[in-house]
N, C-alpha and C positions, 0 to 999 in steps of 0.2 A: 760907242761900244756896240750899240746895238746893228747900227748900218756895218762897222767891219764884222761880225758874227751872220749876219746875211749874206752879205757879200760873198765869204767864204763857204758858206754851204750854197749859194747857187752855184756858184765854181764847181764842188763834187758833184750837186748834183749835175749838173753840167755832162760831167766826165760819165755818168752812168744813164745818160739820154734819157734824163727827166726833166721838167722846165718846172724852173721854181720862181714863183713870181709874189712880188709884194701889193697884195691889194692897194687898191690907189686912195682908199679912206685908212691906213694906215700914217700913223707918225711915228716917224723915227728918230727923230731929235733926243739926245740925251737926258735931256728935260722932264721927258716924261716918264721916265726910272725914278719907284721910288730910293731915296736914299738910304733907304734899311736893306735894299736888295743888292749883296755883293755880285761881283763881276759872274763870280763860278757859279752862282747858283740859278743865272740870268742863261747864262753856256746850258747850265744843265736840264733849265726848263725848256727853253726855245731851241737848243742844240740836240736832245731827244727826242722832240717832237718831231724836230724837222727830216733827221735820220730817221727815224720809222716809216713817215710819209714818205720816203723819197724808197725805200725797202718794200713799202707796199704797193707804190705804181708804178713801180721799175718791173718793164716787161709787156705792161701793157698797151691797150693803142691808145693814144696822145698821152703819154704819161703826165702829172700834171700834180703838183705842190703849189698850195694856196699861202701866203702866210697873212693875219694882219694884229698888226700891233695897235693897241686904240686907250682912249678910256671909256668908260662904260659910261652910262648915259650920264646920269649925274655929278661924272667927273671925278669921283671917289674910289675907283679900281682902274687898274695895268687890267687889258684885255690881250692877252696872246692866243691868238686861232689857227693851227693848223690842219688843215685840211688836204684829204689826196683824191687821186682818182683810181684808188685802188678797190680793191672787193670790199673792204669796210670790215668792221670789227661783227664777229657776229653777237648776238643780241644776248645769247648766254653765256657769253666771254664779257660783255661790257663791265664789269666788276674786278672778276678774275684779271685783267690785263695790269691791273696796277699791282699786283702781288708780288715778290719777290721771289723769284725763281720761274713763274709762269711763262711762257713765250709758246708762239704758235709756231716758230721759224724749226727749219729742222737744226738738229744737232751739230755743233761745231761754235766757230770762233761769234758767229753773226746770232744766236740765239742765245742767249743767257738767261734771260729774264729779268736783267737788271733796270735795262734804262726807264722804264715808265714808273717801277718802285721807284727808282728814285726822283723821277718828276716827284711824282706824289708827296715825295719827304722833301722836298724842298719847299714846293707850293705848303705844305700843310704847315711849314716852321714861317710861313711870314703870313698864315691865316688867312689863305686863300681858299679857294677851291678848285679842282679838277675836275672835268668831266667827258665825256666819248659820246657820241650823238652819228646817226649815219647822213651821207650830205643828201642835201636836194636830188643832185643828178647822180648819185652812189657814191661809194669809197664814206671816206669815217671824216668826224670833223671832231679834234681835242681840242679843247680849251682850257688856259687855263686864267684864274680871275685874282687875282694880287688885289689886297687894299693900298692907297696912296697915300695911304694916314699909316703911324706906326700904330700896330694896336694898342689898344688898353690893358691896361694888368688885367689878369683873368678873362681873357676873349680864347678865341680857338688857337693862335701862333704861342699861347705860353700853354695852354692843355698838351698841344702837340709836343710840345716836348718833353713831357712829364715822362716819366717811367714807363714803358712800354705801350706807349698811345701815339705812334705814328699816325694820324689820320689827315683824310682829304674829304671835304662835305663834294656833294654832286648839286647839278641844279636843283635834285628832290631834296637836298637837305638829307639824305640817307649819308652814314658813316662808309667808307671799308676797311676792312681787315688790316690788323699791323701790318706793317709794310715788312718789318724787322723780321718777322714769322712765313713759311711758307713752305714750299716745295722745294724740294731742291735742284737745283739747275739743273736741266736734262730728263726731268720727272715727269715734264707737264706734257701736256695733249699736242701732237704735230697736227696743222693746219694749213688752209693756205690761206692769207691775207695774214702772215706773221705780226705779231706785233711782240713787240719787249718792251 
């Protein structure tokens, strides 16, 4: 699942002369999917990430999509990393990008503000976390961190679900905003290095 889901976004991005590449400490073996994490919501994390990246270094020189899929050190978290070589999120957006309705894209069919809210609600129902960091050499690097254990009753994938507590922790351990709550699409601040 996860090698045809790459596959198919190097393809577009292909089509939009960006080069999407899979880090070589990456595994892609089905194996490493926990089996709590449905198809769609594997699409909806690593398939938004990957579209935004390929939206934010589209245009520029060597346009350039990182991905890599791993486990964390101790073998107990899905690591998904995607990285671009686009301008990078800037520093007082890093919060706001996962809001629902926010996007820095201009107005129309490509700006919504949905895809990264919904990263977020998906990472947040299997008690993960999300987070936006800028890279080494520029452009933004998202992660997102899944545990490989199902959680425990009462950890953060059953809070996130509770009544109006959509949440994603960052590396600080800091909450964001419901995800369900926000702006409304069209509302938010035009940018350049769009993100949804």
């Amino acid at each position: 699942m996860l090698a045809a889901l790459l596959l198919g976004k190097t393809a577009q991005a292909n089509e939009r002369g960006v080069e999407l590449v899979v880090s070589a400490d990456s595994r892609l073996d089905d194996g490493l999917l926990p089996g709590s994490l449905p198809a769609r919501d594997l699409v909806t994390i690593l398939g938004n990430l990957i579209d935004n990246a390929v939206d934010a270094a589209q245009g520029g020189v060597r346009p350039r999509v990182t991905v890599t899929a791993s486990t964390g050190e101790d073998g107990a978290e899905l690591v998904l990393r995607v990285s671009d070589t686009g301008p990078g999120v800037d520093p007082d957006h890093a919060e706001e990008v996962f809001r629902r309705g926010f996007t820095t894209k201009p107005s129309g069919p490509g700006g919504r503000g949905l895809g990264l809210a919904l990263v977020q609600q998906a990472v947040a129902r299997h008690g993960g976390t999300l987070s936006v960091t800028s890279g080494d050499e520029g452009g933004a690097v998202f992660e997102a961190r899944l545990p490989l254990r199902t959680p425990a009753p009462g950890t953060r994938a059953e809070e996130a679900e509770g009544p109006g507590s959509t949440r994603a922790g960052t590396d600080s351990g800091s909450t964001r905003a419901d995800a369900a709550r926000g702006v409304a699409p069209g509302a938010a601040a035009q940018d350049p290095g769009a993100r949804t």
